[in-house]
C-alpha positions as CSV (number, residue, x, y, z in Angstrom):
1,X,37.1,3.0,-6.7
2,X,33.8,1.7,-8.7
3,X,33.1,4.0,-11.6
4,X,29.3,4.6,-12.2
5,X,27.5,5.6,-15.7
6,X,23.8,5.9,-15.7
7,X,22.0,5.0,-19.0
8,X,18.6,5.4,-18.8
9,X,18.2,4.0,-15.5
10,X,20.7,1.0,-15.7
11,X,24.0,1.9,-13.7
12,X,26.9,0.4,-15.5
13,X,30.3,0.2,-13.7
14,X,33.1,-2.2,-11.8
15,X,32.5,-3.5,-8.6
16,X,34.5,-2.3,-5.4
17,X,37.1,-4.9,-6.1
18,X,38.0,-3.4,-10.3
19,X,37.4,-6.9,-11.6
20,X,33.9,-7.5,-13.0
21,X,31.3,-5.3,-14.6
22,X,28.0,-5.0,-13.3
23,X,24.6,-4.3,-14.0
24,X,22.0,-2.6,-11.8
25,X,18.6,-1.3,-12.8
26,X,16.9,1.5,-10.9
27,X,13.4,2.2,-11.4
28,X,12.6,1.1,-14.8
29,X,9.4,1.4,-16.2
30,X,8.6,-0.7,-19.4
31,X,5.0,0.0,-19.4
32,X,5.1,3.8,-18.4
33,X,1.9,3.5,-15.9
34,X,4.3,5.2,-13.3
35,X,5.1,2.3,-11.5
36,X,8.8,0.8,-11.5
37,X,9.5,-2.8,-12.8
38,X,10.7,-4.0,-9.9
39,X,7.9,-3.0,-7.6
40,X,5.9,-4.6,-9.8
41,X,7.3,-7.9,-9.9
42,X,8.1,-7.9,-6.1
43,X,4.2,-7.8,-5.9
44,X,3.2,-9.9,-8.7
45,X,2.3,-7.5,-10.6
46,X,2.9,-7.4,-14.7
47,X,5.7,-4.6,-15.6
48,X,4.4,-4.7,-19.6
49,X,0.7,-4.3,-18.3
50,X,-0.1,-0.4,-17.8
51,X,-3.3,-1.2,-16.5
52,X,-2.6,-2.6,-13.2
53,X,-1.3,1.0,-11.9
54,X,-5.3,1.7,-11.8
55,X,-6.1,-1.1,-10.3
56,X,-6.8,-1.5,-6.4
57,X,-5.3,-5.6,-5.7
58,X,-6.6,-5.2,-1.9
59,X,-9.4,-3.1,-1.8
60,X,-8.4,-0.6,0.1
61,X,-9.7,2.3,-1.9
62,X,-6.2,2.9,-3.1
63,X,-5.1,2.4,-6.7
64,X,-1.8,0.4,-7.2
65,X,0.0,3.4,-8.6
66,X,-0.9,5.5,-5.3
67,X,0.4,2.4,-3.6
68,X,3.5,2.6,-5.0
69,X,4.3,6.0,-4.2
70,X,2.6,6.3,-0.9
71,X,4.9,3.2,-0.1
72,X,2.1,0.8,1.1
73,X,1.6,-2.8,0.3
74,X,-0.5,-2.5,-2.3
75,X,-1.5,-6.2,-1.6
76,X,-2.7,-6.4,2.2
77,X,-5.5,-4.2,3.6
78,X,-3.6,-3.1,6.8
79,X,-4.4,0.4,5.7
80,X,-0.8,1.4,7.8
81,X,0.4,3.6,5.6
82,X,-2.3,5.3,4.3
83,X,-3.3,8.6,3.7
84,X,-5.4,10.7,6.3
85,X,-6.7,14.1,4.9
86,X,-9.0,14.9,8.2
87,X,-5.9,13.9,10.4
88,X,-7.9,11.8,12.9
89,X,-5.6,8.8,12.9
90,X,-7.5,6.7,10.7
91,X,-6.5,6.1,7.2
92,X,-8.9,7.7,4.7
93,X,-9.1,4.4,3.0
94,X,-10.1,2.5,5.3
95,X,-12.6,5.4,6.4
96,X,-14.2,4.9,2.9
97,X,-14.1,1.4,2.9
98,X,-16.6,1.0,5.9
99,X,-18.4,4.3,6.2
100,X,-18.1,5.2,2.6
101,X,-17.1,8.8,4.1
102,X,-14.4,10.6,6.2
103,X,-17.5,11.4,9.1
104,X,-16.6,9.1,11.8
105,X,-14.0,10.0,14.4
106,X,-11.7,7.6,16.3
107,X,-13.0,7.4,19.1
108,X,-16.7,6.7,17.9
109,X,-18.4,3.1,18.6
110,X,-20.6,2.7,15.8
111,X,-21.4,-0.9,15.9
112,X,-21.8,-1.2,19.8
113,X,-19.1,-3.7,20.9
114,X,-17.4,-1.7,23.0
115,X,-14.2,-1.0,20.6
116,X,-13.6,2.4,19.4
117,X,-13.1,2.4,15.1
118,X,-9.1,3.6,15.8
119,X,-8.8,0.1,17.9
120,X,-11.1,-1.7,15.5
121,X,-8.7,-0.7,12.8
122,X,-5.5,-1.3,14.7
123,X,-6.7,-4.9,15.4
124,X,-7.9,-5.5,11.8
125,X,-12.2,-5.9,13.1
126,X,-15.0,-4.1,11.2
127,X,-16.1,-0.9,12.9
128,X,-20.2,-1.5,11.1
129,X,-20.5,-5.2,12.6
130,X,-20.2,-5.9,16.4
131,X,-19.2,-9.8,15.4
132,X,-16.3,-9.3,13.2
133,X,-15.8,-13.0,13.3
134,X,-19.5,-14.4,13.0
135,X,-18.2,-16.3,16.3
136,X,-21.1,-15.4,18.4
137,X,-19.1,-13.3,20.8
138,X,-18.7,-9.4,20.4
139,X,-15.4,-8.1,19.1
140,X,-14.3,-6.9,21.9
């Protein structure tokens, strides 16, 4: 039976099979921004560097520490896990981002092109611009 001793957030104990010790580190946090070590390594960030957990890699209006404990990708602007204060279905980041406020509802068609901004945002267009793309041809 593996026997377990946490030390400061490194488990030390034998593997299932009693022959060979083992070292496993759970939420470390060299730089004490709030962010573990290896969330910040899995997305390139610096684990000594306490200033990355204020910074915002995507631009999505939400700070890498937020990131990390909201669970998002703190490197892609998908906004999918976001938080939504006015519980309309659009993440309050992404509200910010292209309104600058938390006004517009989801079913509103700002820009004209015949998408609402909660199927703008689901496909990834710009709810303010009608040619997301500069292609010449309405989003929708």
């Amino acid at each position: 039976m593996p026997v377990a001793i946490n030390n400061h957030g490194t488990i030390v104990g034998w593997t299932n099979y009693g022959t060979s010790l083992y070292l496993l580190s759970l939420d470390q946090d060299r730089d004490s921004d709030g962010m573990s070590n290896d969330w910040e390594i899995y997305y390139g960030f610096d684990p000594d560097d306490w200033s990355d957990a204020q910074g915002d890699q995507d631009g999505d209006g939400i700070s890498n520490l937020a990131e990390s404990r909201l669970g998002s990708v703190p490197t892609s602007s998908g906004f999918r896990m976001a938080l939504d204060s006015d519980g309309d279905g659009l993440p309050d980041a992404w509200e910010r981002k292209f309104f600058g406020n938390l006004d517009k509802g989801p079913d509103d068609d700002g820009d004209g092109d015949g998408l609402t901004n909660r199927d703008e945002w689901l496909i990834g267009t710009d709810p303010t611009r009608a040619d997301s793309d500069d292609d010449g041809l309405d989003d929708l």
